[in-house]
N, C-alpha and C positions, 0 to 999 in steps of 0.2 A: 818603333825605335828598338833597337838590339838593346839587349841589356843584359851581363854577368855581374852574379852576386856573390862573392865566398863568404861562407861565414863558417867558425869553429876551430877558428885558430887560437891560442893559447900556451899555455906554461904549461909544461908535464915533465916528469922526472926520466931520466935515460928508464928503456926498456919499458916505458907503459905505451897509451893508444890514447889514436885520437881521428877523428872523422873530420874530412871536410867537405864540406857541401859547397854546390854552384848551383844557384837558381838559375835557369836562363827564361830571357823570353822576346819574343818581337822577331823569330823565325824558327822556319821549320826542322824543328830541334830534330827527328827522328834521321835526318838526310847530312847531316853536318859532322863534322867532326872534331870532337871537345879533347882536349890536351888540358893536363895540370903540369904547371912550371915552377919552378921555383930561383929564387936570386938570393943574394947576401952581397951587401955593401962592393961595390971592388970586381967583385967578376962579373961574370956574364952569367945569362939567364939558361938555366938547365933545363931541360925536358925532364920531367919525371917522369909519366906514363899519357898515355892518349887512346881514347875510342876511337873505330869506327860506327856512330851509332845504326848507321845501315844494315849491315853484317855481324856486329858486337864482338867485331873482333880488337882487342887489345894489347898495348905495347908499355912495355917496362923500361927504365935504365937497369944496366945493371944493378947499380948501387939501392937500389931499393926493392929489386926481384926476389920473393917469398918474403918481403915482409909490410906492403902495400896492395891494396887491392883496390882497383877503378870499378863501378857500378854505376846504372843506368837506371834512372826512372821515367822514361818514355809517356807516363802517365803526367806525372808530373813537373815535367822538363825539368829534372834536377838530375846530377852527374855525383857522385861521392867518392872521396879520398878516404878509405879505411886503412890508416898507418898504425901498425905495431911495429913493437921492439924499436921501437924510437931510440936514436943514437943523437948524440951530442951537433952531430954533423949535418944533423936532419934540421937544423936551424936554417930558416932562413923565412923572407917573403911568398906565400904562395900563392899562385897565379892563375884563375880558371880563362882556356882560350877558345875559342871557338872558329871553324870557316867550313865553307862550301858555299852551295848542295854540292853533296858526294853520291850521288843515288849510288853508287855503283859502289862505295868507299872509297878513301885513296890509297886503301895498301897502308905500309910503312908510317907511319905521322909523327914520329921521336927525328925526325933528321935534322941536321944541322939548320936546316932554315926555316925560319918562320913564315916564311910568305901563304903556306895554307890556311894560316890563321889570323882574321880580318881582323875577332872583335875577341877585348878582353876586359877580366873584373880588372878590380881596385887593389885584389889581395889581401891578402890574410896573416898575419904574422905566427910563426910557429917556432916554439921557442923552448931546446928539449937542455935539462939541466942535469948536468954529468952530475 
């Protein structure tokens, strides 16, 4: 059974940090490709950043480019969100997602569509206080 965990969501003040983890387990986490999402009430659900864990190559939104960092524990099967400089806007749900095999990677993973990602957590709530 697939299964996505986030955990280390919480209340912080504009401009501090805060880590979020994804456990995975119940496939071959090194060939897959793990995206962090995030939502707030009303809109639609944003890509924030995404691995390829084949390649380790990574992708950004803008909106969170130099102050987010995606990490990989391959050992582990755990994926990490290290967000600083936390803004008020940085509110919302966050979503660890997962799909493939990608042996090869699939390139690009922030695109409009979700379809390369089968399985996702429960999320996390992240809640930054101006």
């Amino acid at each position: 059974e697939v299964q996505l965990v986030e955990s280390g969501g919480g209340l912080v003040q504009a401009g501090g940090s805060l880590r979020l983890s994804c456990a995975a387990s119940g496939f071959t986490f090194d060939v897959y490709v793990i995206g962090w999402f995030r939502q707030v009430p009303g809109k639609e659900r944003e890509g924030v950043s995404c691995m390829n864990n084949s390649d380790g190559s990574t992708y950004y939104a803008d909106s969170v480019k130099g102050r987010f960092t995606m990490s990989s524990d391959n050992v582990k099967n755990t994926v990490y969100l290290q967000m600083n400089s936390l803004k008020a806007e940085d509110t919302a749900v966050y979503y660890c997602a997962a799909g493939g095999p990608y042996e090869d990677g699939l390139g690009y993973c922030l695109g409009p569509s979700r379809a390369p990602y089968e399985y996702w957590g429960q999320g996390t709530q992240v809640t930054v206080s101006s």
